[in-house]
N, C-alpha and C positions, 0 to 999 in steps of 0.2 A: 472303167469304174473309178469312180473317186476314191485312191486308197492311200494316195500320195500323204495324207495327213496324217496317219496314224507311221504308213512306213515312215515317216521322218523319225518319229521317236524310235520306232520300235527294233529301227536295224543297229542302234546301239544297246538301247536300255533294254530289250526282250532279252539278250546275249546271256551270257551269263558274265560275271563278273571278271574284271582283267586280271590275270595271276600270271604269274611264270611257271605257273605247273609243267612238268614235261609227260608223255603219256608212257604208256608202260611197250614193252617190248614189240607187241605184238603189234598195237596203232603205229608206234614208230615206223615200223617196218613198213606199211603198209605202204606210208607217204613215201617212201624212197624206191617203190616197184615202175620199174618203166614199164608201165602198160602196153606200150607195141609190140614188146614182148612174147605178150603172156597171153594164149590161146584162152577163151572161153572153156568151163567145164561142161560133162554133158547132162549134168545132175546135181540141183540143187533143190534144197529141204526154206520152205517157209512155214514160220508157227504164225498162227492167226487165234484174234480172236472172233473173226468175220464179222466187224463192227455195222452197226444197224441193217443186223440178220442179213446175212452180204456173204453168206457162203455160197449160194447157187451162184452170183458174181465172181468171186473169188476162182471158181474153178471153170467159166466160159473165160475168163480172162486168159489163164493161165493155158485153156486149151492154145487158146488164139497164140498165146506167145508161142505154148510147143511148137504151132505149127509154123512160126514164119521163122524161127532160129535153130527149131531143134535139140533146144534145151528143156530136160526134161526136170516140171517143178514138184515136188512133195508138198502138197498143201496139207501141215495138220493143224489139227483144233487142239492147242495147245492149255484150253481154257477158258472159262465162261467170261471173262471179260480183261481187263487189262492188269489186273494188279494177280490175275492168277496168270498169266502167261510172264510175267513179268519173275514173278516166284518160281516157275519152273525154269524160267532160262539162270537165273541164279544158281538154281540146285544144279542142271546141268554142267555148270562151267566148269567143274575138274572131271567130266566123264567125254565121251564121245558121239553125244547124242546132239552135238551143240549145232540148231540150224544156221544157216547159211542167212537169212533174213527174218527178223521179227518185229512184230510188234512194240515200238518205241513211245508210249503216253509221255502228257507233259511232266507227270512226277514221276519217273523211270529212267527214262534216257539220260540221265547227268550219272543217274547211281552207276547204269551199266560204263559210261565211261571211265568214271572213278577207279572200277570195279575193272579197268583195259579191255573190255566187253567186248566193243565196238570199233570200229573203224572210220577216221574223216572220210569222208564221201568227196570233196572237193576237187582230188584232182583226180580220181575216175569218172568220175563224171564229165571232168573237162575235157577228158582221151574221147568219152563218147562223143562229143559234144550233145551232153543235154540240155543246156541253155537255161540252166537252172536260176541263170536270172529271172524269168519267167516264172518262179515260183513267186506266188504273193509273199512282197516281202516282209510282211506282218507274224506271216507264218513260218517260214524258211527260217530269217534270225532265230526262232525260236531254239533253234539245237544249237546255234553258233556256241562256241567256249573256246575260250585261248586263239583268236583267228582261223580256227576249222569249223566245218559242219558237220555232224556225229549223225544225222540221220536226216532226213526228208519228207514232207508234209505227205499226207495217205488222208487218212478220217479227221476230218476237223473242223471244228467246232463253236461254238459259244452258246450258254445257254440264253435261252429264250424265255419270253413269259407268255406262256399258250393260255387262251381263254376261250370259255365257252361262249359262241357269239349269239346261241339262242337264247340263254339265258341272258346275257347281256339285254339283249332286245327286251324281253319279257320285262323285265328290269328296269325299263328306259335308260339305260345309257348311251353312251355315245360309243359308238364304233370303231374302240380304241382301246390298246392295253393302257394301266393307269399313268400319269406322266412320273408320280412320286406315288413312296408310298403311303403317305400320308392320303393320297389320293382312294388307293385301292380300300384304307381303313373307312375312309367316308363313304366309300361303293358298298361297305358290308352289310349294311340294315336292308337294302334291298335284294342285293344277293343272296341272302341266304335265306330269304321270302321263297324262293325261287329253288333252290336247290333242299327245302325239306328240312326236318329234325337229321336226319342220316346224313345230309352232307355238309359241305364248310362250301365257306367261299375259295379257299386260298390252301392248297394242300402240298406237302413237303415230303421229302426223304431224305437217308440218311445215308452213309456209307463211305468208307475209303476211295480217295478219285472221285466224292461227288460231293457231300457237304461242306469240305473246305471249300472248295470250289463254288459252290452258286453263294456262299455266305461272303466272299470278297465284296462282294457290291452291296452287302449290307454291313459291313464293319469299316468302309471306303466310303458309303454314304453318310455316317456320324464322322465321320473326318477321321480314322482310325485306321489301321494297319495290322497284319499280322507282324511283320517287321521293316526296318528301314536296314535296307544291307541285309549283313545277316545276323544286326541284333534285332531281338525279338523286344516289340512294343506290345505284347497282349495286356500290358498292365499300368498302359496311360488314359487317362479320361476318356478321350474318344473312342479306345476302341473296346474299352467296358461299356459303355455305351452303345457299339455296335453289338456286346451280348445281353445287353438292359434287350437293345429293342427285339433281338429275335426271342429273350423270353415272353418279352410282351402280346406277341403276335399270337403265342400259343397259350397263356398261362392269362393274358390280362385281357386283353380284347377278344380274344376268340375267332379271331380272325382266322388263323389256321388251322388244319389237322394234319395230324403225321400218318403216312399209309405202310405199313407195316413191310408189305413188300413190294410193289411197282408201282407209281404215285402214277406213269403216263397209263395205266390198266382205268386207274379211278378216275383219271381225268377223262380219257375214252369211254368210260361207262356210264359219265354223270356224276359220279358222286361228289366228286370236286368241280369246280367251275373254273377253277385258273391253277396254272401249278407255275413253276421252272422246270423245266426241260430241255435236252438237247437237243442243239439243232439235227443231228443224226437221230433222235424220235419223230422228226419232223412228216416221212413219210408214215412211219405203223400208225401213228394219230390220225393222220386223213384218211388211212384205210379204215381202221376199227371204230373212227365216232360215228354215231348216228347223227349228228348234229355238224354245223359249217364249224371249224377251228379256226379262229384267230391268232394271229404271232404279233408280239412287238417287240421293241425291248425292254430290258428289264429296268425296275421305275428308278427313280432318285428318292438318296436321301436327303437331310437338309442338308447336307455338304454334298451335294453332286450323288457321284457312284461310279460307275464305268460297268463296263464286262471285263475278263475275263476271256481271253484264247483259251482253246481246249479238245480236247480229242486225243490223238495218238497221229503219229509217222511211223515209218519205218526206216531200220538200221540196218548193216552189214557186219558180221562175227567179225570180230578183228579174228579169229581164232583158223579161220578156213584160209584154202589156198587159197594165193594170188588168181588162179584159174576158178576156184568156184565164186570168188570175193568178183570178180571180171562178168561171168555170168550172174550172180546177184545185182550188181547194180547195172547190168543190160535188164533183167527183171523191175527194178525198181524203176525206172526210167519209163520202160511198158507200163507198168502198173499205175504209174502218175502222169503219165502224158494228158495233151489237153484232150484230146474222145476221150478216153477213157477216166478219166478225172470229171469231165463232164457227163459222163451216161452214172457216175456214181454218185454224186450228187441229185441228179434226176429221180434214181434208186433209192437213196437215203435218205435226204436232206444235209447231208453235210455238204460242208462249203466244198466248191472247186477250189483247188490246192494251186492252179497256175491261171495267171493274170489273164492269156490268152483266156482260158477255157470259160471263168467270168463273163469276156467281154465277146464271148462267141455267138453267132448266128442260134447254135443251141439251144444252150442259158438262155439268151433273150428272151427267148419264145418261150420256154419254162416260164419265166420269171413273170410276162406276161399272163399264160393260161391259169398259173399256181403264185398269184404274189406272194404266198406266204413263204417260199422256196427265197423271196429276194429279201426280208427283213434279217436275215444274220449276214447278207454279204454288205449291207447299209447299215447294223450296227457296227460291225467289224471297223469299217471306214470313220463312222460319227465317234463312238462310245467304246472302243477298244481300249484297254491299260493295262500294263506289264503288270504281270503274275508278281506278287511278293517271293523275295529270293527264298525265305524260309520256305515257305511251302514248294518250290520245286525245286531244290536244290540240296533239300537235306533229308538225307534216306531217315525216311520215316517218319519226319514232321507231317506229311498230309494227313496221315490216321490218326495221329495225336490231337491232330489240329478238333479231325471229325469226331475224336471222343468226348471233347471241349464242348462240341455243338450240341453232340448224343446226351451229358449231365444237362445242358441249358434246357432241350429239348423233351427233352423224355422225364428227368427226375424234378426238373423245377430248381437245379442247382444256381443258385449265386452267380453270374456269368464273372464276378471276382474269383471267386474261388474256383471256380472252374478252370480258366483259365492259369490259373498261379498253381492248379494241380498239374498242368501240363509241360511247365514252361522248364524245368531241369529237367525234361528227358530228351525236352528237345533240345535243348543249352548242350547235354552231354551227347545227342547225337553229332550234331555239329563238332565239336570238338573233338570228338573220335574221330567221325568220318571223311569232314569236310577239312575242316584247318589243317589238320597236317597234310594238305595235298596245295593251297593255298600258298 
Protein backbone atom coordinates (compact mmCIF):
# COMPACT_ATOMS: atom_id res chain seq x y z
CA UNK A 1 0.00 0.00 0.00
CA UNK A 2 0.91 3.41 -0.52
CA UNK A 3 2.09 4.64 2.82
CA UNK A 4 5.46 5.90 1.99
CA UNK A 5 3.90 9.53 1.99
CA UNK A 6 2.66 10.01 5.07
CA UNK A 7 5.67 7.76 6.86
CA UNK A 8 8.16 10.31 5.42
CA UNK A 9 6.81 12.84 7.77
CA UNK A 10 5.51 10.95 10.32
CA UNK A 11 8.65 8.84 11.39
CA UNK A 12 9.96 12.21 12.60
CA UNK A 13 7.19 14.68 13.38
CA UNK A 14 4.46 11.90 14.87
CA UNK A 15 7.65 11.36 17.60
CA UNK A 16 7.46 13.20 20.30
CA UNK A 17 9.49 16.08 20.79
CA UNK A 18 13.55 15.86 21.11
CA UNK A 19 14.72 16.35 24.83
CA UNK A 20 17.40 14.96 26.81
CA UNK A 21 15.11 13.69 29.40
CA UNK A 22 16.63 10.46 30.94
CA UNK A 23 13.94 7.88 32.03
CA UNK A 24 13.49 6.88 35.57
CA UNK A 25 14.84 3.78 37.31
CA UNK A 26 12.94 1.29 36.22
CA UNK A 27 12.87 2.01 31.98
CA UNK A 28 16.59 2.45 32.55
CA UNK A 29 17.06 -0.74 33.87
CA UNK A 30 15.10 -2.33 31.47
CA UNK A 31 17.34 -1.10 28.31
CA UNK A 32 20.52 -2.60 29.98
CA UNK A 33 18.93 -6.37 30.62
CA UNK A 34 20.64 -8.86 28.26
CA UNK A 35 17.83 -10.73 27.26
CA UNK A 36 19.60 -14.18 26.43
CA UNK A 37 19.61 -14.28 29.86
CA UNK A 38 16.44 -14.10 31.01
CA UNK A 39 14.04 -17.11 30.79
CA UNK A 40 10.24 -16.20 30.02
CA UNK A 41 7.76 -15.94 33.06
CA UNK A 42 4.93 -18.48 33.33
CA UNK A 43 2.29 -15.92 34.11
CA UNK A 44 1.38 -12.69 33.05
CA UNK A 45 -1.51 -10.29 33.78
CA UNK A 46 -3.00 -7.91 30.59
CA UNK A 47 -5.65 -5.09 31.34
CA UNK A 48 -7.80 -4.53 28.47
CA UNK A 49 -10.31 -2.52 27.36
CA UNK A 50 -11.35 -5.09 24.50
CA UNK A 51 -11.37 -2.37 22.05
CA UNK A 52 -14.45 -2.75 19.28
CA UNK A 53 -16.12 -5.26 21.60
CA UNK A 54 -12.82 -7.68 20.98
CA UNK A 55 -13.14 -9.60 24.12
CA UNK A 56 -14.42 -13.10 22.79
CA UNK A 57 -10.87 -12.15 20.45
CA UNK A 58 -8.90 -11.13 23.15
CA UNK A 59 -9.29 -14.43 24.92
CA UNK A 60 -9.07 -17.14 21.53
CA UNK A 61 -5.99 -15.04 21.06
CA UNK A 62 -4.55 -15.53 24.22
CA UNK A 63 -5.84 -19.39 24.32
CA UNK A 64 -3.81 -19.83 21.05
CA UNK A 65 -0.67 -18.09 22.70
CA UNK A 66 -1.08 -20.44 25.97
CA UNK A 67 -0.94 -23.12 24.02
CA UNK A 68 1.99 -22.67 21.58
CA UNK A 69 4.44 -21.17 24.60
CA UNK A 70 2.83 -21.96 27.73
CA UNK A 71 2.50 -18.74 29.06
CA UNK A 72 -0.24 -18.27 30.99
CA UNK A 73 -2.12 -14.80 30.26
CA UNK A 74 -4.67 -12.90 32.84
CA UNK A 75 -6.93 -11.10 30.58
CA UNK A 76 -8.90 -8.34 32.79
CA UNK A 77 -11.30 -5.80 31.93
CA UNK A 78 -9.67 -3.09 33.41
CA UNK A 79 -12.38 -0.57 32.23
CA UNK A 80 -14.93 0.57 29.77
CA UNK A 81 -12.74 2.14 27.55
CA UNK A 82 -9.35 3.89 27.46
CA UNK A 83 -9.06 6.83 29.78
CA UNK A 84 -10.67 4.44 32.65
CA UNK A 85 -7.99 1.74 32.15
CA UNK A 86 -5.67 4.33 31.89
CA UNK A 87 -6.88 5.81 35.62
CA UNK A 88 -6.67 2.56 37.18
CA UNK A 89 -3.15 1.73 36.03
CA UNK A 90 -2.17 5.12 37.54
CA UNK A 91 -3.96 4.34 40.70
CA UNK A 92 -2.19 1.07 40.60
CA UNK A 93 1.34 2.24 40.32
CA UNK A 94 2.42 2.30 44.10
CA UNK A 95 0.39 -1.01 44.90
CA UNK A 96 1.01 -4.54 43.58
CA UNK A 97 -1.63 -5.08 41.24
CA UNK A 98 0.36 -3.50 38.35
CA UNK A 99 -0.24 -5.68 34.96
CA UNK A 100 2.43 -6.83 33.12
CA UNK A 101 0.71 -5.36 29.62
CA UNK A 102 -1.79 -2.57 28.94
CA UNK A 103 -3.75 -0.75 27.25
CA UNK A 104 -1.50 2.42 25.93
CA UNK A 105 -4.09 5.35 23.81
CA UNK A 106 -2.59 8.02 21.96
CA UNK A 107 -3.25 10.70 25.01
CA UNK A 108 -1.89 8.15 27.75
CA UNK A 109 1.25 6.63 26.74
CA UNK A 110 3.59 9.79 27.16
CA UNK A 111 1.88 10.32 30.69
CA UNK A 112 2.66 6.59 31.78
CA UNK A 113 6.29 7.26 30.56
CA UNK A 114 6.67 10.45 32.24
CA UNK A 115 5.05 8.85 34.98
CA UNK A 116 8.43 5.49 34.47
CA UNK A 117 5.33 3.40 33.81
CA UNK A 118 6.58 1.82 31.13
CA UNK A 119 9.24 0.35 29.41
CA UNK A 120 11.21 0.97 25.67
CA UNK A 121 10.21 -2.08 23.78
CA UNK A 122 13.07 -1.70 21.19
CA UNK A 123 15.57 -3.84 22.22
CA UNK A 124 13.22 -6.77 23.36
CA UNK A 125 11.80 -6.98 20.61
CA UNK A 126 14.99 -7.02 18.54
CA UNK A 127 16.28 -10.31 21.16
CA UNK A 128 12.86 -11.61 19.50
CA UNK A 129 13.33 -10.63 16.41
CA UNK A 130 10.01 -9.04 15.82
CA UNK A 131 10.72 -7.05 12.79
CA UNK A 132 9.02 -4.24 14.06
CA UNK A 133 9.96 -2.64 11.07
CA UNK A 134 6.97 -4.07 9.63
CA UNK A 135 4.86 -1.96 11.82
CA UNK A 136 3.16 0.67 9.67
CA UNK A 137 5.45 3.37 10.11
CA UNK A 138 2.82 5.96 10.51
CA UNK A 139 1.66 4.22 13.51
CA UNK A 140 4.83 2.69 15.41
CA UNK A 141 6.51 6.53 15.35
CA UNK A 142 3.66 7.27 17.30
CA UNK A 143 5.14 6.02 20.92
CA UNK A 144 8.68 7.06 19.68
CA UNK A 145 10.21 9.76 22.50
CA UNK A 146 13.83 10.43 23.10
CA UNK A 147 15.01 7.65 20.42
CA UNK A 148 12.88 4.66 22.04
CA UNK A 149 9.62 3.09 21.51
CA UNK A 150 7.27 3.08 24.77
CA UNK A 151 4.70 0.82 23.42
CA UNK A 152 3.27 -0.75 20.05
CA UNK A 153 0.41 -0.30 17.63
CA UNK A 154 -2.84 -2.93 18.80
CA UNK A 155 -6.39 -1.01 17.97
CA UNK A 156 -5.84 1.78 15.54
CA UNK A 157 -7.53 4.16 14.07
CA UNK A 158 -8.76 7.37 12.38
CA UNK A 159 -11.92 8.68 12.40
CA UNK A 160 -14.20 8.33 9.48
CA UNK A 161 -17.16 10.11 8.10
CA UNK A 162 -19.94 7.19 7.86
CA UNK A 163 -23.05 8.11 6.06
CA UNK A 164 -26.29 6.71 5.37
CA UNK A 165 -26.18 5.65 1.56
CA UNK A 166 -29.99 5.17 1.59
CA UNK A 167 -30.71 8.26 2.31
CA UNK A 168 -28.16 9.72 0.34
CA UNK A 169 -29.86 8.06 -2.76
CA UNK A 170 -33.35 9.09 -1.74
CA UNK A 171 -31.70 12.49 -1.52
CA UNK A 172 -30.14 12.33 -5.05
CA UNK A 173 -26.68 12.62 -4.16
CA UNK A 174 -23.73 11.35 -5.36
CA UNK A 175 -22.27 8.23 -3.86
CA UNK A 176 -19.78 9.97 -1.66
CA UNK A 177 -18.90 11.33 1.64
CA UNK A 178 -18.78 15.30 1.23
CA UNK A 179 -15.32 16.50 -0.20
CA UNK A 180 -15.62 19.84 2.20
CA UNK A 181 -17.74 20.87 4.58
CA UNK A 182 -19.08 23.40 3.07
CA UNK A 183 -20.24 20.67 0.90
CA UNK A 184 -22.07 18.60 3.38
CA UNK A 185 -23.89 22.23 4.63
CA UNK A 186 -25.15 22.43 0.98
CA UNK A 187 -26.33 18.54 1.12
CA UNK A 188 -28.52 19.72 4.25
CA UNK A 189 -31.93 20.94 2.77
CA UNK A 190 -32.20 17.50 1.22
CA UNK A 191 -31.04 15.47 3.87
CA UNK A 192 -32.90 16.20 6.28
CA UNK A 193 -36.14 15.93 3.77
CA UNK A 194 -35.23 12.44 4.27
CA UNK A 195 -34.26 11.94 7.73
CA UNK A 196 -37.62 13.54 9.47
CA UNK A 197 -38.31 16.48 12.11
CA UNK A 198 -36.53 13.69 14.71
CA UNK A 199 -33.43 13.44 12.94
CA UNK A 200 -30.38 15.84 11.58
CA UNK A 201 -28.33 15.33 8.91
CA UNK A 202 -24.98 15.42 10.66
CA UNK A 203 -24.76 14.12 14.33
CA UNK A 204 -21.82 14.41 17.03
CA UNK A 205 -20.56 13.35 20.46
CA UNK A 206 -18.64 14.28 23.09
CA UNK A 207 -16.11 13.15 25.50
CA UNK A 208 -12.48 12.74 26.74
CA UNK A 209 -10.34 10.73 23.91
CA UNK A 210 -12.98 11.60 21.44
CA UNK A 211 -13.99 15.41 20.94
CA UNK A 212 -10.55 16.82 20.80
CA UNK A 213 -9.85 14.27 18.62
CA UNK A 214 -12.49 14.40 15.50
CA UNK A 215 -12.47 18.34 16.09
CA UNK A 216 -8.46 18.53 14.85
CA UNK A 217 -9.78 18.46 11.23
CA UNK A 218 -12.03 21.16 11.95
CA UNK A 219 -9.87 23.71 13.80
CA UNK A 220 -6.88 22.46 11.05
CA UNK A 221 -9.49 22.97 8.30
CA UNK A 222 -9.85 27.12 9.08
CA UNK A 223 -6.11 27.08 9.29
CA UNK A 224 -5.87 26.77 13.13
CA UNK A 225 -4.27 24.71 15.70
CA UNK A 226 -4.59 23.47 19.12
CA UNK A 227 -0.88 24.38 19.52
CA UNK A 228 2.36 24.74 17.59
CA UNK A 229 5.02 22.80 19.84
CA UNK A 230 3.83 23.12 23.06
CA UNK A 231 2.56 26.55 22.83
CA UNK A 232 -0.94 26.69 22.78
CA UNK A 233 -2.45 28.76 19.69
CA UNK A 234 -6.42 28.27 20.85
CA UNK A 235 -6.45 32.18 20.73
CA UNK A 236 -5.30 33.06 17.17
CA UNK A 237 -7.77 33.93 14.45
CA UNK A 238 -7.82 30.82 12.76
CA UNK A 239 -8.40 28.70 15.27
CA UNK A 240 -11.30 30.79 16.84
CA UNK A 241 -12.61 30.32 13.86
CA UNK A 242 -12.30 26.71 13.85
CA UNK A 243 -14.77 27.20 17.16
CA UNK A 244 -16.92 29.91 15.15
CA UNK A 245 -17.46 27.03 12.74
CA UNK A 246 -18.26 24.04 14.94
CA UNK A 247 -20.78 26.54 16.87
CA UNK A 248 -22.21 27.24 13.58
CA UNK A 249 -22.84 23.59 12.67
CA UNK A 250 -25.01 23.16 15.80
CA UNK A 251 -26.36 26.79 16.81
CA UNK A 252 -26.60 28.49 13.21
CA UNK A 253 -27.18 26.06 10.38
CA UNK A 254 -28.55 23.33 12.04
CA UNK A 255 -26.69 21.13 10.49
CA UNK A 256 -25.85 19.08 13.43
CA UNK A 257 -27.25 17.35 16.56
CA UNK A 258 -25.39 16.17 19.53
CA UNK A 259 -26.44 12.30 20.78
CA UNK A 260 -26.41 12.35 24.29
CA UNK A 261 -24.83 8.94 24.64
CA UNK A 262 -23.61 6.78 21.51
CA UNK A 263 -23.81 8.85 18.28
CA UNK A 264 -22.69 5.23 16.03
CA UNK A 265 -26.38 3.76 18.18
CA UNK A 266 -28.15 6.95 16.09
CA UNK A 267 -26.35 6.60 13.19
CA UNK A 268 -27.25 2.68 13.09
CA UNK A 269 -30.89 3.44 13.83
CA UNK A 270 -31.58 6.31 11.45
CA UNK A 271 -31.80 9.05 13.28
CA UNK A 272 -28.73 10.76 11.98
CA UNK A 273 -27.51 10.15 8.41
CA UNK A 274 -23.80 10.90 8.74
CA UNK A 275 -21.78 11.09 11.77
CA UNK A 276 -17.66 10.67 12.60
CA UNK A 277 -16.75 7.64 13.69
CA UNK A 278 -14.13 5.35 14.33
CA UNK A 279 -12.70 3.22 12.14
CA UNK A 280 -12.77 0.48 15.06
CA UNK A 281 -16.95 1.21 14.81
CA UNK A 282 -16.53 0.20 11.42
CA UNK A 283 -17.64 -3.41 11.86
CA UNK A 284 -20.87 -2.94 14.85
CA UNK A 285 -22.23 -0.25 12.13
CA UNK A 286 -22.51 -2.87 9.22
CA UNK A 287 -23.83 -5.28 11.80
CA UNK A 288 -26.65 -3.10 13.33
CA UNK A 289 -27.83 -0.79 10.14
CA UNK A 290 -30.67 -1.65 8.45
CA UNK A 291 -29.42 0.23 5.62
CA UNK A 292 -25.79 -0.12 3.24
CA UNK A 293 -23.08 2.37 5.30
CA UNK A 294 -20.92 4.47 3.46
CA UNK A 295 -17.17 5.45 4.66
CA UNK A 296 -15.14 8.32 3.48
CA UNK A 297 -12.97 10.75 4.69
CA UNK A 298 -13.41 13.33 6.66
CA UNK A 299 -14.25 16.69 4.53
CA UNK A 300 -12.11 19.85 4.23
CA UNK A 301 -11.99 22.99 5.51
CA UNK A 302 -11.28 26.09 3.39
CA UNK A 303 -7.70 25.48 4.57
CA UNK A 304 -7.40 21.78 3.89
CA UNK A 305 -7.93 19.54 7.07
CA UNK A 306 -6.15 16.28 7.52
CA UNK A 307 -7.04 13.25 10.02
CA UNK A 308 -5.97 12.57 12.79
CA UNK A 309 -4.16 8.84 14.02
CA UNK A 310 -6.00 7.28 16.82
CA UNK A 311 -6.88 4.39 18.75
CA UNK A 312 -4.52 2.78 21.42
CA UNK A 313 -1.29 0.17 21.47
CA UNK A 314 -0.01 -1.57 23.96
CA UNK A 315 2.81 -1.23 26.64
CA UNK A 316 5.09 -3.22 28.99
CA UNK A 317 5.28 -2.30 33.07
CA UNK A 318 8.60 -0.95 33.47
CA UNK A 319 7.66 -2.29 37.00
CA UNK A 320 7.62 -6.39 36.31
CA UNK A 321 10.54 -8.64 36.12
CA UNK A 322 12.96 -8.92 33.46
CA UNK A 323 11.13 -12.52 33.00
CA UNK A 324 7.50 -11.50 32.96
CA UNK A 325 8.58 -7.97 30.97
CA UNK A 326 10.29 -11.24 28.42
CA UNK A 327 7.01 -12.98 28.38
CA UNK A 328 4.98 -9.78 27.83
CA UNK A 329 6.51 -8.57 24.81
CA UNK A 330 6.55 -12.66 23.46
CA UNK A 331 2.64 -11.71 24.09
CA UNK A 332 2.79 -8.55 22.51
CA UNK A 333 4.53 -9.72 19.37
CA UNK A 334 1.54 -12.71 19.13
CA UNK A 335 -1.02 -10.34 19.80
CA UNK A 336 0.24 -7.88 16.75
CA UNK A 337 1.58 -10.29 14.34
CA UNK A 338 0.41 -10.00 10.68
CA UNK A 339 -2.74 -13.14 11.13
CA UNK A 340 -3.64 -11.92 13.89
CA UNK A 341 -3.51 -8.11 13.33
CA UNK A 342 -5.26 -9.05 10.28
CA UNK A 343 -8.26 -11.34 11.55
CA UNK A 344 -8.64 -8.04 13.99
CA UNK A 345 -9.11 -5.78 11.79
CA UNK A 346 -11.55 -8.09 9.64
CA UNK A 347 -13.23 -8.21 13.52
CA UNK A 348 -13.29 -4.63 14.06
CA UNK A 349 -12.52 -2.43 11.44
CA UNK A 350 -9.44 -1.04 12.85
CA UNK A 351 -6.53 -0.61 10.78
CA UNK A 352 -3.88 -3.66 10.35
CA UNK A 353 -0.92 -2.44 12.69
CA UNK A 354 1.84 -4.16 10.21
CA UNK A 355 2.65 -3.18 6.62
CA UNK A 356 2.73 -7.04 5.82
CA UNK A 357 -0.79 -7.65 7.10
CA UNK A 358 -2.23 -4.47 4.76
CA UNK A 359 -0.66 -5.85 1.99
CA UNK A 360 -1.84 -9.53 2.64
CA UNK A 361 -3.58 -12.03 0.53
CA UNK A 362 -6.18 -11.46 3.48
CA UNK A 363 -6.78 -7.77 3.58
CA UNK A 364 -7.09 -7.89 -0.16
CA UNK A 365 -9.84 -9.94 -0.24
CA UNK A 366 -11.55 -8.02 2.75
CA UNK A 367 -10.99 -4.92 1.32
CA UNK A 368 -12.29 -6.17 -1.97
CA UNK A 369 -15.75 -7.96 -0.55
CA UNK A 370 -16.18 -4.90 2.41
CA UNK A 371 -14.53 -1.55 0.55
CA UNK A 372 -15.54 0.28 3.42
CA UNK A 373 -12.86 -1.86 5.54
CA UNK A 374 -10.06 -0.02 2.86
CA UNK A 375 -11.11 3.78 3.17
CA UNK A 376 -9.07 4.39 6.61
CA UNK A 377 -6.07 2.43 5.30
CA UNK A 378 -6.19 5.18 2.02
CA UNK A 379 -6.97 7.99 4.28
CA UNK A 380 -4.20 7.13 6.55
CA UNK A 381 -1.76 7.19 3.32
CA UNK A 382 -3.72 10.55 1.50
CA UNK A 383 -4.84 12.73 4.71
CA UNK A 384 -2.92 11.55 7.61
CA UNK A 385 -1.31 14.58 10.05
CA UNK A 386 0.54 14.72 13.31
CA UNK A 387 -1.66 14.95 16.39
CA UNK A 388 -0.99 18.61 17.89
CA UNK A 389 1.89 18.04 20.76
CA UNK A 390 -0.55 19.72 23.27
CA UNK A 391 -3.30 17.41 23.12
CA UNK A 392 -1.10 14.21 23.35
CA UNK A 393 1.58 15.06 25.33
CA UNK A 394 0.23 17.00 28.21
CA UNK A 395 -1.65 15.01 30.90
CA UNK A 396 -4.72 16.27 30.77
CA UNK A 397 -5.08 18.83 27.95
CA UNK A 398 -7.33 16.32 25.82
CA UNK A 399 -10.35 16.74 28.47
CA UNK A 400 -9.82 20.35 28.70
CA UNK A 401 -9.49 20.47 25.17
CA UNK A 402 -13.22 18.49 25.08
CA UNK A 403 -14.62 20.73 27.70
CA UNK A 404 -13.79 23.68 25.24
CA UNK A 405 -15.86 21.76 22.54
CA UNK A 406 -18.68 20.69 25.40
CA UNK A 407 -19.28 25.18 26.27
CA UNK A 408 -19.26 25.63 22.18
CA UNK A 409 -21.46 22.65 21.83
CA UNK A 410 -23.95 22.25 24.28
CA UNK A 411 -24.12 25.89 25.94
CA UNK A 412 -23.74 28.11 22.79
CA UNK A 413 -20.57 29.48 24.57
CA UNK A 414 -18.27 32.16 22.61
CA UNK A 415 -15.67 29.51 21.08
CA UNK A 416 -13.32 33.00 22.38
CA UNK A 417 -14.09 32.49 25.58
CA UNK A 418 -14.35 29.19 25.70
CA UNK A 419 -11.29 28.54 24.79
CA UNK A 420 -9.37 31.36 26.93
CA UNK A 421 -11.44 29.37 29.84
CA UNK A 422 -9.19 26.53 29.21
CA UNK A 423 -6.06 27.67 28.13
CA UNK A 424 -4.11 28.30 32.16
CA UNK A 425 -5.01 24.95 33.08
CA UNK A 426 -3.54 23.74 30.32
CA UNK A 427 -0.45 26.29 30.31
CA UNK A 428 -0.18 25.01 34.19
CA UNK A 429 -0.44 21.38 33.26
CA UNK A 430 2.42 21.66 31.00
CA UNK A 431 4.48 23.35 33.22
CA UNK A 432 4.00 20.95 36.16
CA UNK A 433 4.01 18.12 34.17
CA UNK A 434 5.84 18.27 31.15
CA UNK A 435 8.71 21.12 31.26
CA UNK A 436 10.49 19.91 34.11
CA UNK A 437 11.13 16.53 32.39
CA UNK A 438 12.07 18.52 29.00
Amino acid sequence: MALTAVAAVTLTACAGPSVGATSGDDASAAEDVDWSQVEPADEITFWSNHPGQSQAYEERIIAEFEAETGIAVDLVTAGANYDEVAQRFQAASQTDEVPDVVIASDVWWFRYHLNDQIMPVDDVLEHLGADAADYQPALYADYEYDDQHWAVPYARSTPLFYYNKDVWSAAGLPDRGPKTWAELEKWDAKVSKEVGDDGSTFGLSTGPSWGAWWFENMIWGQGGAYSDGFDLTLDTPESVAGGEFLHDLFHESGVASLSADDVMADFSAGVIASTIGSTGSLTGALDAASFEVGTAYLPDGPDGGGTPTGGTGVAIASSSTPEEQLAAAMFVEYLTDTENTAAFSQLTGYMPVRTSAVESETMQQTYAETPQFRTAVDQLADKARVQDDVRVFVPGADALLNEAIEQIVIEGTDPATAFESIAPRIETAYTENVEPYL
